[in-house]
N, C-alpha and C positions, 0 to 999 in steps of 0.2 A: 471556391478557394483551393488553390493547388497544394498541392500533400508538404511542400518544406514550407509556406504561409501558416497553413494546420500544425505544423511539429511546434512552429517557434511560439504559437501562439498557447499551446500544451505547456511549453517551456517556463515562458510570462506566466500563465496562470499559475504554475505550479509553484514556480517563486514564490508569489504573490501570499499563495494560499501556506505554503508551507512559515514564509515569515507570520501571517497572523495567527496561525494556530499554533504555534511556538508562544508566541507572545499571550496567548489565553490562556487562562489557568484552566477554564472548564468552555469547553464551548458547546457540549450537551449533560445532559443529567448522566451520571456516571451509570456503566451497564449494571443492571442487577445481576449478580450472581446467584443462579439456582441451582443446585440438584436438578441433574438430567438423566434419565435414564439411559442404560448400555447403546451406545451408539447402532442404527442401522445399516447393516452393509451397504454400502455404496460410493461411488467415485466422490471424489474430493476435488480434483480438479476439474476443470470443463463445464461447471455446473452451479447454478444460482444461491444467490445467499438464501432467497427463503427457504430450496433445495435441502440445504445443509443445514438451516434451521432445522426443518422439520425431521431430519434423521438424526437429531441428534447431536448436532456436527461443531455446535458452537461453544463455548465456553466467555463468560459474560460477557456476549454481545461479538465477541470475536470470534472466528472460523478454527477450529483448535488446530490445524495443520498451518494456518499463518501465524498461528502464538507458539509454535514450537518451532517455526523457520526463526520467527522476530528472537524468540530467546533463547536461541542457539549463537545467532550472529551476535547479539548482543555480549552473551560473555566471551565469543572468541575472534568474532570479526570486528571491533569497534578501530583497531590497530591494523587492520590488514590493507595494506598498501593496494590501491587500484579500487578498493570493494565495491561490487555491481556494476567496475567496469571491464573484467576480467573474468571471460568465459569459464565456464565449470564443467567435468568429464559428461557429453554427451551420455555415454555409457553409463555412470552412476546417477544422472538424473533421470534414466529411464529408466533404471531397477528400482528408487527411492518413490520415485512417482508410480511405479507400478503397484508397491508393495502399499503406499498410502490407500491407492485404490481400489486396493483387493480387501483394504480393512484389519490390513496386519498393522503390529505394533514397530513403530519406526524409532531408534534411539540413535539421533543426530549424532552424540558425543562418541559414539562407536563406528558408527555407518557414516556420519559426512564429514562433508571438509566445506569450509569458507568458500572459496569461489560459484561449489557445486551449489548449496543450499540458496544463494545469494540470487541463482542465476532461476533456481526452482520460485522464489519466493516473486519476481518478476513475470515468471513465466502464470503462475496462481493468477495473477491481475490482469494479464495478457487474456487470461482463457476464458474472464468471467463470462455471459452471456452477454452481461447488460454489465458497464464498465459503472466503476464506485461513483463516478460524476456523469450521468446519462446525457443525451445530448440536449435535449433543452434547457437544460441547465446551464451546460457549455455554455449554450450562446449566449445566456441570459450573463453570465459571468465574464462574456470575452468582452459584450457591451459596455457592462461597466466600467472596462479596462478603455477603453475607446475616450480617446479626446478629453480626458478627465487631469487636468492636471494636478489638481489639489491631492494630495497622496491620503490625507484624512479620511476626506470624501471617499475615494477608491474602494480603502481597504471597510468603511463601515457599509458600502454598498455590497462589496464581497461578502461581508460578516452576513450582511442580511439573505443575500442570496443564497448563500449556505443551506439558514437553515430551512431551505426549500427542498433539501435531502431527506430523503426517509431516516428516521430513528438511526438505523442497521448502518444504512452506509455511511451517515454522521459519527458514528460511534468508531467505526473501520475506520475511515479515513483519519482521523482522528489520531489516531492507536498508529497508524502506519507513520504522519508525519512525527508525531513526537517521537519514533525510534528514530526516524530522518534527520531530524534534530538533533538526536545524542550524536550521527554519525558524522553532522557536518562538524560538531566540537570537537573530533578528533583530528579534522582536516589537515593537521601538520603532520600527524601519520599517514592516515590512509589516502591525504588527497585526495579528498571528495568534499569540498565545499557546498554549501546549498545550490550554486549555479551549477555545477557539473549532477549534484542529485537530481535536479530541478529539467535537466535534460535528458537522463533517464527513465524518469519515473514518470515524464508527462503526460509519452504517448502511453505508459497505464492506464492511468489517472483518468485520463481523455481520450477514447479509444476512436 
């Protein structure tokens, strides 16, 4: 499959995926919130969920450096014209990123700005080892979409395939599309519709 076949078909999924799990109230059992103890030093980006499980790293069921990108953008970038399509200061995503990884405390509302955060919070999904939707899955997900006209059918074949996800990345992906969804409701500001999300965030999503 050549690499712009692979994007568009990242794209389609992504749609796809993003309208059903908008449309589901619950589509895993909600993450348990525990008491975690003091996080262990270590990188935050470039490194696997279990990774950041086991140091500590998550906050119910989410990665706490993707809950403080998500709701940072949420109270300031939901308005922001272009959002994740508009490059962020090189230079401050590599202090912001540095300082996450050294295990200093990072306060968005002082230290960042909407493009930078937006482009960090992309770049988090970009670096995982193993992308939220692994590849067999992919495929087993791009078949469904394959020759199927009935749109019913599709999306409960999608539904099903889903929950062939682990717990973790059910729960992530999850949490990523309904902010994706507040984002596309702003679309008359920010101009970013599900289609143009859905082209950004594929090749994350589907690495």
């Amino acid at each position: 499959m050549g690499a712009s076949a692979s994007v568009s078909l990242c794209v389609s999924l992504t749609f796809s995926l993003m309208k059903i799990l908008r449309s589901t109230a619950k589509v895993s059992p909600e993450p348990a919130c525990t008491l975690i103890s003091e996080p262990v030093h270590s990188c935050v980006f470039g490194v696997g969920l279990e990774t950041l499980k086991e140091d500590g790293q998550m906050v119910c069921g989410i990665p706490a450096v993707l809950k403080d990108m998500v709701e940072y953008l949420n109270d300031n970038g939901l308005q922001h014209r272009g959002l994740f399509r508009l490059c962020g200061s090189v230079v401050r995503m590599r202090t912001l990123r540095q300082r996450w990884d050294r295990g200093e405390s990072v306060d968005l509302q002082n230290d960042g700005d909407v493009p930078t955060v937006a482009s960090l919070l992309k770049l988090f999904f970009r670096e995982l080892p193993v992308p939220i939707v692994p590849e067999p899955l992919r495929r087993q997900l791009i078949h469904s979409l394959d020759g199927n006209a009935d749109v019913s059918l599709t999306n409960q074949s999608l539904k099903e395939y889903l929950h062939n996800l682990t717990a973790d990345n059910l729960v992530i992906l999850s949490y990523l599309i309904n902010f994706l969804s507040r984002v596309a409701t702003h679309n008359q500001s920010n101009h970013m519709p599900i289609e143009n999300l859905a082209t950004i965030f594929g090749p994350c999503i589907f690495q």
